[in-house]
N, C-alpha and C positions, 0 to 999 in steps of 0.2 A: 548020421546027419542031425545038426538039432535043429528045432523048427519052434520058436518065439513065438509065444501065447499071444503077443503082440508089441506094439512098436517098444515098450519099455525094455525089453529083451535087447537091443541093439544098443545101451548106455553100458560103456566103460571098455574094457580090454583095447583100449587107442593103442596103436603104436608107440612105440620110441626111438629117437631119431637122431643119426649123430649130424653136429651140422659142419660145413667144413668152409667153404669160403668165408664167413663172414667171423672164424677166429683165427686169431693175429699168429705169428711163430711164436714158439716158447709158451703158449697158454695151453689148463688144462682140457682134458677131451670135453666137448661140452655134448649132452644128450638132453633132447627135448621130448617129453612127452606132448603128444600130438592129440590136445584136448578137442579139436574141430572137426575130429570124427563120431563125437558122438550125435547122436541125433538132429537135437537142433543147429548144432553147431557149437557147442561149450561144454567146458566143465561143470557147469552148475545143471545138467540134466543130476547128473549124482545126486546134490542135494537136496532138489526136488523131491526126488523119487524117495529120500531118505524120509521129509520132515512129513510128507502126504502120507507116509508109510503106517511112520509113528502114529500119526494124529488120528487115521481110519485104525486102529488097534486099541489105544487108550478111550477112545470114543468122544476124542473132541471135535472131528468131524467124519458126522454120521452121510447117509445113500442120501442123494438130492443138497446137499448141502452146496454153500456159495465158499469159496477161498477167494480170501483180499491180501493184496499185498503191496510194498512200494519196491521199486525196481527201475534201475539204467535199463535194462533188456532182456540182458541174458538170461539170470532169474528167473523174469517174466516169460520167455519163451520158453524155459525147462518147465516152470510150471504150467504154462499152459499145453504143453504135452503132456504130460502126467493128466491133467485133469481131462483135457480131451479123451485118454486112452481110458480114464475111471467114469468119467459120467457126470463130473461137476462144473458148477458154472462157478469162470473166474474173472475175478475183476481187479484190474492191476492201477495202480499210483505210479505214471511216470512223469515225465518232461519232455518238448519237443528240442530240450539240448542235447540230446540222444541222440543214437543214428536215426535215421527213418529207417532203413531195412531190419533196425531191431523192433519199431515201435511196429510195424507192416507185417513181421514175423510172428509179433502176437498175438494182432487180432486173424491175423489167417489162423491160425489156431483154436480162435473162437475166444480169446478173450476180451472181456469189454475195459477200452480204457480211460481213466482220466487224467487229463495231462495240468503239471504244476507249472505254468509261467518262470522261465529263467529268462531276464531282461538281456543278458549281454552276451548267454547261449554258453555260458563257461558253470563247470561243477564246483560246487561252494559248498560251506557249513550250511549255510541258511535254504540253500535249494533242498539240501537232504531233507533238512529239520522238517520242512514244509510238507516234502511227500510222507516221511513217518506219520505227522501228525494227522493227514488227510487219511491216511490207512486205517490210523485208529481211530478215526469216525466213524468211516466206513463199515469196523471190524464190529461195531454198536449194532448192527442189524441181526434181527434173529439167522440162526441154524448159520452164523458165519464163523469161519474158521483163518486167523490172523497166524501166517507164520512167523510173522516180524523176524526177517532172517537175520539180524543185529544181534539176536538175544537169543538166538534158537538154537541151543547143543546139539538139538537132534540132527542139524546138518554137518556137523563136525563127524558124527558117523558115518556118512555119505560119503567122506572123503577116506576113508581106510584102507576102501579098496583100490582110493589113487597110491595110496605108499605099498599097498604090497604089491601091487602090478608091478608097480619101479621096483622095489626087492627083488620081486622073481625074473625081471627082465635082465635088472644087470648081473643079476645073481649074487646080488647083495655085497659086488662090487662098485662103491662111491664113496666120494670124500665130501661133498657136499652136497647140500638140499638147497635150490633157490624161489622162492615164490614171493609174487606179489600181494601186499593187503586192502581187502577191501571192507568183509566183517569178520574177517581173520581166521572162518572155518576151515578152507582149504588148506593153510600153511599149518594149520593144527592138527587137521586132522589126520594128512598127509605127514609130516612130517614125525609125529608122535608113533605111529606105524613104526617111520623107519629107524626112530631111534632106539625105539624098543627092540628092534634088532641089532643096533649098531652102537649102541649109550652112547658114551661121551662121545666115542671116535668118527662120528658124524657136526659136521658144521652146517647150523642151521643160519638159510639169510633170508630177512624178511626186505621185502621192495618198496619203496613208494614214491610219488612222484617230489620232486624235488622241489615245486611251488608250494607243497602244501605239506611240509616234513612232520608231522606233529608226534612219528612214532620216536624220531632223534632228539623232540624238545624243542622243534621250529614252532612258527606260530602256522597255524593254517593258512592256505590262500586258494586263487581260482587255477585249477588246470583244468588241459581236455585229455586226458587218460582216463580212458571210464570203465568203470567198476572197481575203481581203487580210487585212495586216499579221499576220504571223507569229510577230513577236516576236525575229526576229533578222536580220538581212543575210540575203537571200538569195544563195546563189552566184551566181546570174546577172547580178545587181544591177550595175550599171555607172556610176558617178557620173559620169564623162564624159560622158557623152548627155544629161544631165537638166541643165537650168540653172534649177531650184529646185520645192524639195517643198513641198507643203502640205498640212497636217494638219486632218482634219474630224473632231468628234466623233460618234462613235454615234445620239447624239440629232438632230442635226443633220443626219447623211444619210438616216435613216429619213423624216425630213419633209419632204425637197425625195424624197424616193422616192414620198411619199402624192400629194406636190402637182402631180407629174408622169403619175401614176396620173388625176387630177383634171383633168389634158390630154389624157389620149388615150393615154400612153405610159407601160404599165406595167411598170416594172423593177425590179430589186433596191435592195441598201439600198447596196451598193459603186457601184451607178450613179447613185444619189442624191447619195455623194460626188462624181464626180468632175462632174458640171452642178454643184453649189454652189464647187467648188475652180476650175471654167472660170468661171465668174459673177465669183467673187472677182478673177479676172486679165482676164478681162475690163472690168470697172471701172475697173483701173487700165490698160490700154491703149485704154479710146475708144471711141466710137460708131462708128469710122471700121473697125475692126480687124475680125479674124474668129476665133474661137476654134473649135477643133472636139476633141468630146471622145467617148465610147462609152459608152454605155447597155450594160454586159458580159452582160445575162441576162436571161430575161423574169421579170415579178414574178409569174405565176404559179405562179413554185419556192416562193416565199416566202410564200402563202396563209394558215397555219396558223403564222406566226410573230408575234411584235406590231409587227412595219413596216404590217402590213395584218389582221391581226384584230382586229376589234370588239366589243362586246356590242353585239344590236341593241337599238332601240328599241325600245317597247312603244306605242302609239300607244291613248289612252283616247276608246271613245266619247264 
């Protein structure tokens, strides 16, 4: 029986999951890795764990130290697990155009935050721009340690252990990889895993939302899919490794996000896209093929957003 030093012990080995009512006849098998099992709730506990790893090793942050960063949520709740489990104090850059159960998820964790004004509650170039630059104020203060997860390799190693879990789970039966982008570590770091097992014979598909296409050569715009599409090239972003994007609209990943909620497996709205963008290439490679894509976060974050709030019904005697 093994028994976890502590709660970091519980990130990663998620499930994978085949889904069945919500793909059509004739499309490929579609498998979701089941990112909403890891602790917080997401796939970025990974790259928490990875960049805090790095940085207490090289000595860029030492015992008492502060980590600052900007962050939709996720992020900020992985890292603020990590830092709660290490001993540091964290201070996160978000916006209240975020869930509330992700910005409520952080400071339960003990992080301290501050939030950047988004006038019309939608994700933009200029909302990001803002929180980057307030981290990097912030990151000015002694003993602080800035992951600027944008620019930061060392989370692209975080993810390796998401592509050999997939290896060893299908046993290194797939024809495709789908993941959405947001600073492009996961589809990287993930994906590069698997190709290096499978070279060419792997089809890599990166996601993003359809308002804001900037990976296809769109101009940016406002969506609510969050933790994806930025609104600019990420640094990390690697057009080599992807051999085609595709763009889902807002409206469109909210709904395979409900209809997936209505199987059993509740995730976000960026996990919505990337089952309807694996559905899509799936179709066009066959009944025969196997697609396998990630569910990035549970939809529990997402509660109090309109992916999943309702008015209820009123039922008349």
């Amino acid at each position: 029986m093994f028994i976890g030093e502590n709660a970091l012990a519980a990130i990663g080995n998620t499930p994978l999951v085949r889904l069945n009512r919500v793909v059509p006849p004739g499309c490929a098998e579609i498998l979701v890795k089941v990112e909403g099992q890891n602790p917080t709730g997401s796939m970025k506990d990974r790259m928490a764990q990875a960049v805090i790893g790095v940085a207490e090793r090289d000595g860029r942050l030492k015992p008492g130290g502060t980590v600052v960063e900007y962050t939709g949520g996720s992020t900020g709740a992985a890292l603020a697990l990590v830092c709660a489990a290490k001993g540091y104090r964290l201070r996160i850059v978000s916006s209240a155009a975020f869930s509330a159960e992700k910005l409520t998820q952080m400071a339960a964790y003990g992080a301290e935050l501050t939030l950047v004004p988004s006038p019309d509650g939608m994700f933009t170039e200029r909302l990001f721009t803002a929180m980057v630059e307030t981290a990097e104020r912030l990151s000015r203060e002694p003993d602080t340690f800035w992951p600027d997860q944008l620019r930061n390799t060392d989370s692209i190693t975080g993810y390796h252990a998401l592509g050999q879990e997939i290896w060893a789970q299908t046993e290194g039966r797939l024809d495709a990889f789908v993941q959405s982008v947001g600073t492009a570590a996961s589809l990287r770091g993930a994906a590069s895993l698997l190709r290096y097992h499978k070279q060419r014979r792997l089809h890599v598909v990166a996601v993003e939302p359809a308002e804001s296409a900037v990976l296809s050569g769109g101009a940016p715009g406002a969506h609510r899919i969050e933790g994806i599409g930025i609104g600019y090239l990420p640094p990390l972003w690697d057009p080599s490794l992807v051999d085609e994007t595709v763009a889902v609209s807002t409206a469109d990943a909210e709904q395979m996000a409900r209809r997936l909620a209505r199987e059993g497996l509740c995730a976000g709205t960026s996990s919505g896209a990337n089952v309807l963008a694996a559905i899509r290439v799936g179709l066009r490679l066959g009944a025969r093929a196997r697609v396998v894509t990630v569910l990035v976060d549970s939809g529990l974050k997402y509660l109090s957003t309109p992916v999943y709030r309702r008015e209820p019904q009123t039922l008349t005697p």
